[in-house]
Wavefront OBJ file of the C-alpha trace (Angstrom):
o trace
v -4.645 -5.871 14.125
v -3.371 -9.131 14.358
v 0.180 -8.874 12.971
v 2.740 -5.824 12.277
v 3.992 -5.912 8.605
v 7.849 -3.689 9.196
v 8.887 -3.061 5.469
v 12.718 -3.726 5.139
v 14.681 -1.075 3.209
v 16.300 -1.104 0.160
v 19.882 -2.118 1.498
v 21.285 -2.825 4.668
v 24.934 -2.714 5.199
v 27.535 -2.212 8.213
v 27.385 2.005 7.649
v 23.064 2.203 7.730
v 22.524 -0.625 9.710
v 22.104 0.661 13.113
v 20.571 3.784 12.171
v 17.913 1.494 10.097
v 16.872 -0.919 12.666
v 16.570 2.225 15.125
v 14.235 3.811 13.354
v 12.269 0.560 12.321
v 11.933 0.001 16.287
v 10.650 3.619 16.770
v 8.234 3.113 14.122
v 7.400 -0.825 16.057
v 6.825 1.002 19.485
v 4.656 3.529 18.200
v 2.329 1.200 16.533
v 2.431 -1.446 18.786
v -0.629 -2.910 21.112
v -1.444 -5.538 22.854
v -3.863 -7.426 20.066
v -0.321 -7.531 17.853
v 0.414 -11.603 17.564
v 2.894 -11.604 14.907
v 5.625 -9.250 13.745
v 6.163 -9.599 9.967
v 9.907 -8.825 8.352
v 8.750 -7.741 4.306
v 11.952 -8.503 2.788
v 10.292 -7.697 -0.902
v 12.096 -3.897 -1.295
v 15.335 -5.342 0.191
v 17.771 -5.831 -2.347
v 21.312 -6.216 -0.726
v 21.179 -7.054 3.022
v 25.138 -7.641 4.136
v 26.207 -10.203 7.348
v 25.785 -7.291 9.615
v 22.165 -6.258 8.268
v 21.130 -10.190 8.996
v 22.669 -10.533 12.474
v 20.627 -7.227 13.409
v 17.711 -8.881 12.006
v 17.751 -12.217 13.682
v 19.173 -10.191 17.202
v 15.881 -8.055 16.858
v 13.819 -11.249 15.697
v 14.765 -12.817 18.708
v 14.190 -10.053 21.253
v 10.547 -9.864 19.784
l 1 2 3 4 5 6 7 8 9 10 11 12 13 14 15 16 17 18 19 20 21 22 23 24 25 26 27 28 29 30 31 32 33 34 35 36 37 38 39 40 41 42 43 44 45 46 47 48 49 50 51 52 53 54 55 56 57 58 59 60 61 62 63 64
């Protein structure tokens, strides 16, 4: 597998954010291996995504 695809929820907002990104990066460990070259952000189901839901984004785009 040569790239992770995580699928973005509907919304992400100051209340769910956390909790979202938490359980995205269980779901990232648990599928992750070594022949993994790109992680993918699928932003097509995300409909409202507020200033908290992007810094989370780029803060976990960076640590990847």
């Amino acid at each position: 597998m040569d790239s992770f695809v995580i699928n973005l929820p509907k919304t992400i907002c100051a209340e769910n954010a956390h909790t979202v990104f938490y359980n995205l990066y269980r779901e990232y460990q648990g599928c992750f291996h070594e022949d993994v070259k790109t992680v993918v952000f699928d932003f097509t189901c995300c409909k409202d995504i507020s200033p908290v839901g992007l810094i989370y984004i780029s803060m976990w785009r960076d640590e990847l």
